[in-house]
C-alpha positions in Angstrom: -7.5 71.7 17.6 -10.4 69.8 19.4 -10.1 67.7 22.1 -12.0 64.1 22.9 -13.3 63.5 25.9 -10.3 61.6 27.0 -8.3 63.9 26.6 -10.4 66.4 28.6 -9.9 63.6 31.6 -6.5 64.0 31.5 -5.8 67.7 31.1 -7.7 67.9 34.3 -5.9 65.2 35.9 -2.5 66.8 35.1 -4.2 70.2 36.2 -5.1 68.6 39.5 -1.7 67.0 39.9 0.6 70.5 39.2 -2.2 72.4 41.5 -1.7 70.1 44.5 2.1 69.9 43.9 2.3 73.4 44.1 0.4 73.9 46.9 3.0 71.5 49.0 5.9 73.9 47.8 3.8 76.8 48.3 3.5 75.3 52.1 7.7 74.8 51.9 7.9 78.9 51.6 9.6 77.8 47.8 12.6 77.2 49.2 14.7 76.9 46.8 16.6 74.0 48.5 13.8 72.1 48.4 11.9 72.8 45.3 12.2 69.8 42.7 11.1 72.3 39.7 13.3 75.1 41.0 16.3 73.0 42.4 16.5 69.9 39.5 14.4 71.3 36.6 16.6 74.4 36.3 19.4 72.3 34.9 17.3 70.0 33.0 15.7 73.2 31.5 18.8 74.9 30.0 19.6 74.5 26.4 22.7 73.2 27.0 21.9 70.4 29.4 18.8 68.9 27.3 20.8 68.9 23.8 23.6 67.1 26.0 21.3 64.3 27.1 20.0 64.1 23.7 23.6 63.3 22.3 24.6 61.4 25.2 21.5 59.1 24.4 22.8 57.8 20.7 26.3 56.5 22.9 28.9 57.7 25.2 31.2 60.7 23.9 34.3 62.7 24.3 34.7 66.1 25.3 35.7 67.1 21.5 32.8 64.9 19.8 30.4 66.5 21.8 32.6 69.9 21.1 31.3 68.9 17.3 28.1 67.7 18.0 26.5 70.0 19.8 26.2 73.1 17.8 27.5 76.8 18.8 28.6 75.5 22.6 31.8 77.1 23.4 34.3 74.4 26.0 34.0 76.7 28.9 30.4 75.7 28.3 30.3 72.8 28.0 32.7 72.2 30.7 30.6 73.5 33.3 27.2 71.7 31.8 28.9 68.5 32.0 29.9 69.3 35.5 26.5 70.2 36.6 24.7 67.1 35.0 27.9 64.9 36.4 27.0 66.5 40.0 23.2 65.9 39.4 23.9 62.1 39.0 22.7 62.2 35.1 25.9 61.9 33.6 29.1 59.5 34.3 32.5 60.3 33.6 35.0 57.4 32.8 39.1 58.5 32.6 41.0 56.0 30.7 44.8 55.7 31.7 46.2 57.0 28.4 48.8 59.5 27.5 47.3 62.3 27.3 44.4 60.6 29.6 41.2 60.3 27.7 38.0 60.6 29.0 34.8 59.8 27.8 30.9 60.8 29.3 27.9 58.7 28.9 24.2 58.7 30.8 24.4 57.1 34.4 21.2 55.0 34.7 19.5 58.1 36.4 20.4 59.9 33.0 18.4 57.2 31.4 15.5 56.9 33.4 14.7 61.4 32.4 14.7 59.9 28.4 10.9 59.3 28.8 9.9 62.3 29.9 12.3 64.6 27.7 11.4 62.4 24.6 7.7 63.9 25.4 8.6 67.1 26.0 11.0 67.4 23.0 7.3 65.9 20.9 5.7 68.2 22.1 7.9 71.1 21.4 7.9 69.8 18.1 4.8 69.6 17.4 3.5 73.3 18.9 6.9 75.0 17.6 4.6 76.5 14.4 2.1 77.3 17.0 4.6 79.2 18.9 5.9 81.0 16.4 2.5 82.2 15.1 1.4 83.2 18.5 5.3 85.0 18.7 4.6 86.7 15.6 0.9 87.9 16.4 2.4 89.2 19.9 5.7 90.4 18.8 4.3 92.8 15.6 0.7 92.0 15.1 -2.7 92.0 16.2 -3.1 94.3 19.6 1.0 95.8 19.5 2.7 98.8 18.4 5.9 99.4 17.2 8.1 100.6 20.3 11.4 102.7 20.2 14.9 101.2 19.2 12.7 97.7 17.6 11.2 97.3 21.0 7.4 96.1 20.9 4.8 97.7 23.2 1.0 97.0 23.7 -1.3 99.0 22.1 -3.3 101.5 24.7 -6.8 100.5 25.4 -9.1 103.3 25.0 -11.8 104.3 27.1 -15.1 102.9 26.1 -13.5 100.5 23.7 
């Protein structure tokens, strides 16, 4: 795939951006603490939390519908992931005063304002999953690697002089 010109612009823009970003966390020693991509983006960044946002965008949910609606999530879970995105500020929790009491999750405005950028980065997963795969395929099995022991795959040796 060939890039315009444009595009060029603003691959080096975001290049220039991430470089000088990490450079100030670089100068923070990466504490941990401190680190936006180490200290928010881990939660963002498990499966869990993004499919979560993603049903919690359609309209607010139960603990059982999203049981249902999120596939292969045991409730320990998603107990914890709804507790981590509830203690982040991206998710609100409403208890109505029923018998048993009911409650019901939903995004908190902060939870709203992350649907930009995960709607881009769920395109773009999208679009470069065949990509991915190929380049899994060609890594895992074919051009350059060996089969390993026990399924394992290992780099082939590179000769001398080749």
């Amino acid at each position: 795939m060939t890039r315009s010109p444009a595009d060029n612009l603003t691959v080096a823009a975001h290049r220039a951006t991430l470089t000088d970003r990490y450079a100030a966390w670089r100068e923070l020693g990466f504490d941990a603490s401190r680190c936006p991509v180490r200290n928010v983006l881990d939660h963002l960044g498990s499966k869990w939390s993004t499919l979560l946002l993603i049903a919690l965008a359609e309209k607010p949910m139960r603990f059982n519908a999203l049981l249902r609606d999120v596939p292969d999530i045991s409730k320990r879970m998603l107990t914890q992931t709804l507790r981590d995105l509830e203690r982040d500020g991206l998710v609100s929790r409403q208890v109505f005063p029923t018998k048993p009491p009911s409650v019901e999750y939903r995004l908190s405005p902060m939870g709203e304002s992350v649907l930009g950028p995960l709607t881009a980065l769920v395109g773009w997963a999208e679009q470069h999953f065949p990509d991915i795969e190929k380049a899994r395929v060609r890594f895992d099995g074919g051009e350059g690697a060996v089969a390993a022991p026990e399924g394992r795959v290992a780099l082939a040796p590179v000769l001398a002089g080749s």
